[in-house]
N, C-alpha and C positions, 0 to 999 in steps of 0.2 A: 290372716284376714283375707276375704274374699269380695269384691265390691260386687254391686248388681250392676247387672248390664245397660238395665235402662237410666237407673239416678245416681246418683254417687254417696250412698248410705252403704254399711259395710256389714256383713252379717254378725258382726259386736253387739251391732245395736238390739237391746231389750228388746222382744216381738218379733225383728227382723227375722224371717228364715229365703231363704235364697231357695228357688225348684232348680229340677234339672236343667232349666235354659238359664240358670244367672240371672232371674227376676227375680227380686223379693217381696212381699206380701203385700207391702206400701203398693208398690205398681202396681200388683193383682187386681187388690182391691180398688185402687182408683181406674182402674180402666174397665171397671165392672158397672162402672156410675150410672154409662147412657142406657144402661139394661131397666135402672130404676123408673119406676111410674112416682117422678116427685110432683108431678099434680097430685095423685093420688094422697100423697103423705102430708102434702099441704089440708090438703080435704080433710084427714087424718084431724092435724092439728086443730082444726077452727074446730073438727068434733067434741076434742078436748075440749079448749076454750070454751063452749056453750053448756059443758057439762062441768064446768067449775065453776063459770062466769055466775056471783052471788050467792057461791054456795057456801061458802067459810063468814064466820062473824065477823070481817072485816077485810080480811086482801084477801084475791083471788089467786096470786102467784107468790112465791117468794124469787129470788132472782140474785146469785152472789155476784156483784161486782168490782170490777180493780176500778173502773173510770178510763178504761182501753177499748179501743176500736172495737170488738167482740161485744162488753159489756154493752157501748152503747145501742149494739144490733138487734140486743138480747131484748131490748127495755124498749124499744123501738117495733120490736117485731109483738110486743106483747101488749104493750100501748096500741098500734094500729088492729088488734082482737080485740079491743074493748074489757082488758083484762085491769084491775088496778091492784099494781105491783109493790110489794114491800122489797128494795135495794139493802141488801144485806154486803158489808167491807170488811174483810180483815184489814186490819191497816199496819203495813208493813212497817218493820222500824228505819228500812232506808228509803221511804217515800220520798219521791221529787218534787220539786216546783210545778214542774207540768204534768205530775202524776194528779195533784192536789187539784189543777185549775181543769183536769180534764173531767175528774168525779165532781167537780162542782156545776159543770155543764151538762153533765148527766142528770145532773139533780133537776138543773134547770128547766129537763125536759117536762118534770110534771110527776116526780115521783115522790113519794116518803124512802127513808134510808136512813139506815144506823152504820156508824161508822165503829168498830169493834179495836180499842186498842187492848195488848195482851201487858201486863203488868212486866216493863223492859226489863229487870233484873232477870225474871222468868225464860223468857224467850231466848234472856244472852246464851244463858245456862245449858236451855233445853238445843237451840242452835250450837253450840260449842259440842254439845256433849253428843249431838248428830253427826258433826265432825268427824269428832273423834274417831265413832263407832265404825261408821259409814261415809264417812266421805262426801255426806247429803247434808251439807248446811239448809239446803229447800225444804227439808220432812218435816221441822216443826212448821212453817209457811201451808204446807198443801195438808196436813190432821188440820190446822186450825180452817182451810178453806173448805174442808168438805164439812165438817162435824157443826163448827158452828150455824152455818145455812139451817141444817138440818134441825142443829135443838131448837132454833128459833121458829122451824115452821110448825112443828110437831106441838112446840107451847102455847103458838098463839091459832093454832088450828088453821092454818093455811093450807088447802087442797094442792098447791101444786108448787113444786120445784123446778124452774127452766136453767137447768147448767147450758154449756155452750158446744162446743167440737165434742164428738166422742175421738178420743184418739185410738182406743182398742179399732175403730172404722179409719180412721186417718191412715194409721203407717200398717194395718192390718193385722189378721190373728192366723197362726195357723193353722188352727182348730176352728174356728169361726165360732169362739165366744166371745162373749162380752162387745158382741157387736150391734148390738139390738138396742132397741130406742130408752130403755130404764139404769141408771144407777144401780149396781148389786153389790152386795160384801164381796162380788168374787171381782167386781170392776176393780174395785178400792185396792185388793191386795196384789190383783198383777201391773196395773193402771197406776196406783195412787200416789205412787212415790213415795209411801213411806214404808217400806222393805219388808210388808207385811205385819207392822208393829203396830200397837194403838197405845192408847195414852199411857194404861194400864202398865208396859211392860219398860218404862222410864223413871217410872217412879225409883229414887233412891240414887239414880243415876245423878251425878253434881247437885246433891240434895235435895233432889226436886219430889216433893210431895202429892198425892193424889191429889189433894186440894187445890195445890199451883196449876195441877196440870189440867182443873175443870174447863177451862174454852176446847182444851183436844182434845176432849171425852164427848163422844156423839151419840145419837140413838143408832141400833143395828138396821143397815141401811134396809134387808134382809124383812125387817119386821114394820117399815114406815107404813105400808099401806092398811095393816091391821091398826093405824093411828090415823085412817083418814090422809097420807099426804100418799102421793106421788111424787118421785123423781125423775126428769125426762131427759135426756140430750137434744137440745134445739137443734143439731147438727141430724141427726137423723129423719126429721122431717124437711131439713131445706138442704142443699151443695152446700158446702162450706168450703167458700175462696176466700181468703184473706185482704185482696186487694178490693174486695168484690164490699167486703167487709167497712175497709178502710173510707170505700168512697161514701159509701152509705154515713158514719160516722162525722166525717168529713163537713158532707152539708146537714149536719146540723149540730155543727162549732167542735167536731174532738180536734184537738191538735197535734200534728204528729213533732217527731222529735228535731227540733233542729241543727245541722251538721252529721248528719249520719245516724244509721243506726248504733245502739247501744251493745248491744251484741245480734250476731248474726245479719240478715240482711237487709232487713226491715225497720224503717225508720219511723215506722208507724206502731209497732211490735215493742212489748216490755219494757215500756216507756214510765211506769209507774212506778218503780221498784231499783233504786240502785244498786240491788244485792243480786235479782235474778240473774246477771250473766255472769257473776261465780258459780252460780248453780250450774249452769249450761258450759262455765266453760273448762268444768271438773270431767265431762264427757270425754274430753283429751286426753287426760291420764288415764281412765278407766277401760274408755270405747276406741280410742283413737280418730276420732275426727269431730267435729265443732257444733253448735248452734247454724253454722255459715252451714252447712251440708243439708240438715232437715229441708232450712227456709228455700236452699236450690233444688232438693230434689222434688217438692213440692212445685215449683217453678216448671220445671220439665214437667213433669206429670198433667201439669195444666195448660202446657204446652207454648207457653212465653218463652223460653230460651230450650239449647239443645244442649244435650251431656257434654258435649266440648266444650260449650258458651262456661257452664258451669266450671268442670276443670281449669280453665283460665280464669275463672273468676277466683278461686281459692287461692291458684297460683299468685294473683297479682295482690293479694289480698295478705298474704303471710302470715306471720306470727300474728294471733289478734288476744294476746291474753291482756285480761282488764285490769293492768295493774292500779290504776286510782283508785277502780272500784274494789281492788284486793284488797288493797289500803284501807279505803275506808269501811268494809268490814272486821279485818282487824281490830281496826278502832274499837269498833261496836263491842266487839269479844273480848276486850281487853288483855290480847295479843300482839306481839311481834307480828309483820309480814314475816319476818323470816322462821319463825314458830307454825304460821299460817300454809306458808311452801312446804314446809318440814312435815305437817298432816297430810299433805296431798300427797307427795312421793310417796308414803305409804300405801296409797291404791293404787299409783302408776302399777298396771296390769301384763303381769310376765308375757303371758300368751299374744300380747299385740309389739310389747317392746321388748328393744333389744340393745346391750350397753356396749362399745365397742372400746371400752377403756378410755374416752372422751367427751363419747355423750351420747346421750339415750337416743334412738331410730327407729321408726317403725319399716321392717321388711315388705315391698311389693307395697309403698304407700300407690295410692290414689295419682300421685302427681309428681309426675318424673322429676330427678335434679331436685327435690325441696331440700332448703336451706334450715337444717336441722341445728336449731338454738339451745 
């Protein structure tokens, strides 16, 4: 493993590629920011706006949200264009109390919203058998967050789609695709997180049927605009800062989490979902380091804290695996945790770890002396 010089992300990480000075793409690209004319892209934006605004037989936008800081930015920024928005949810099987009371605040702001549950047998299935394959319990979660938006706006003829962060722009590309303002088939399969697979190629997997799998089955992102929709990244028309986010959110009623964040560092962040920080925190065995590394190196890059501040953060931070939340996914899957663990050491990733006949280490970690569990 190789860290970048500026944040503490490791060139493991998907996208990541490290130049000859030990900066990786994430850096590049965000220090490229104050080059951008975002007056311009704002100008951009309201262009759009005026050119959809009453153009569809009924909403102007469509809009996926969780009921998270983001969402409400999303629904906010689109509300203050004079857009009227359809709030589209996948609704997670491990939703929380305050994932629940924060989509209802959203709601509160003045929008319409469907809330989409997936028939739970189905999802256990299609979630286990993601497992299994990939080590991505999140891949049925992100097919059902992108495809469903999509059949929905395509059927009821809705001119625009506002997603939120492009992340191919967040942590960078290094090719410089898929960095541009639209949704593409090519976003979905390096971006999307589901390892390039679509509904189609699960069928039969823990018996699951083309028919079960109709919420993951989406129109080809590729062919939406020959159907009248646009898909756009909000994040390519305005900075996207997370705290920037947060406060925005904030005054007017989200709630962030209380007692710490859930995973990673942000206690405003994946607040909806009891299951995401298994997802994020499978990165460890795969990539070798956490949810805790994106949220800091982000941090640095925006320039709130400095590469050391962050090293001692992880430092004092330790072991942060979610065992409740292992737990109670397991549940869901009608597994053992310790069946649960037993999938995972399957992707623990040779090329980052190393077993020393007592326990598994990663070579040249990030953080001198770590206390290796």
């Amino acid at each position: 493993m190789r860290w970048c010089s500026r944040c503490v992300l490791p060139d493991t990480r998907p996208g990541i590629v490290l130049d000859d000075a030990g900066v990786c793409t994430a850096c590049r690209t965000h220090a490229a920011r104050p080059q951008v004319d975002w007056g311009d892209r704002a100008r951009r934006f309201a262009a759009l706006c005026d050119e959809v605004r009453g153009s569809g037989p009924g909403y102007d936008v469509l809009i996926p949200v969780s009921g998270g800081k983001d969402s409400h930015w999303q629904v906010l920024t689109c509300l203050e264009h004079g857009l009227r928005p359809l709030c589209v949810t996948w609704r997670p099987p491990g939703r929380t109390a305050l994932g629940r009371r924060n989509l209802e605040n959203l709601i509160a702001l003045g929008v319409d919203h469907m809330d989409v549950s997936i028939a739970p047998d189905v999802e256990r299935r299609f979630t286990l058998a993601a497992m299994e394959r990939f080590g991505t319990p999140g891949l049925p979660m992100h097919m059902a967050i992108f495809n469903i938006p999509l059949n929905l706006a395509v059927r009821l003829s809705i001119p625009l789609v506002v997603w939120g962060e492009n992340s191919a722009t967040e942590y960078g590309s290094e090719d410089g695709r898929h960095m541009g303002v639209r949704l593409t088939s090519g976003w979905l399969e390096r971006y999307g997180v589901m390892h390039g697979t679509t509904a189609a190629d699960w069928v039969g997997e823990r018996g699951l049927t083309a028919r079960e799998l109709t919420p993951y089955t989406g129109p080809e992102p590729d062919a939406l605009e020959a159907s009248g929709v646009r898909a756009v990244f909000l994040g390519w028309f305005f900075p996207w800062d997370p705290q920037r986010m947060r406060d925005v959110a904030q005054a007017h009623g989200f709630t962030p989490r209380e007692g710490g964040a859930a995973t990673g560092l942000y206690d405003y962040a994946d607040v909806d979902d009891a299951f995401i920080s298994v997802h994020h925190w499978l990165k460890w065995y795969k990539f070798g380091f956490t949810r805790t590394f994106d949220n800091l190196s982000l941090e640095i890059r925006i320039g709130r804290i400095t590469r050391g501040d962050a090293v001692t953060s992880i430092r004092q931070r330790g072991d942060d695996t979610p065992r409740a939340d292992i737990a109670a996914m397991s549940e869901f899957l009608g597994i053992s945790t310790a069946r649960f663990y037993d999938m995972a050491e399957r992707f623990r990733n040779p090329d980052v770890w190393q077993w020393d006949g007592e326990r598994w280490w990663i070579p040249d970690f990030l953080v001198p002396q770590w206390e290796w569990t």
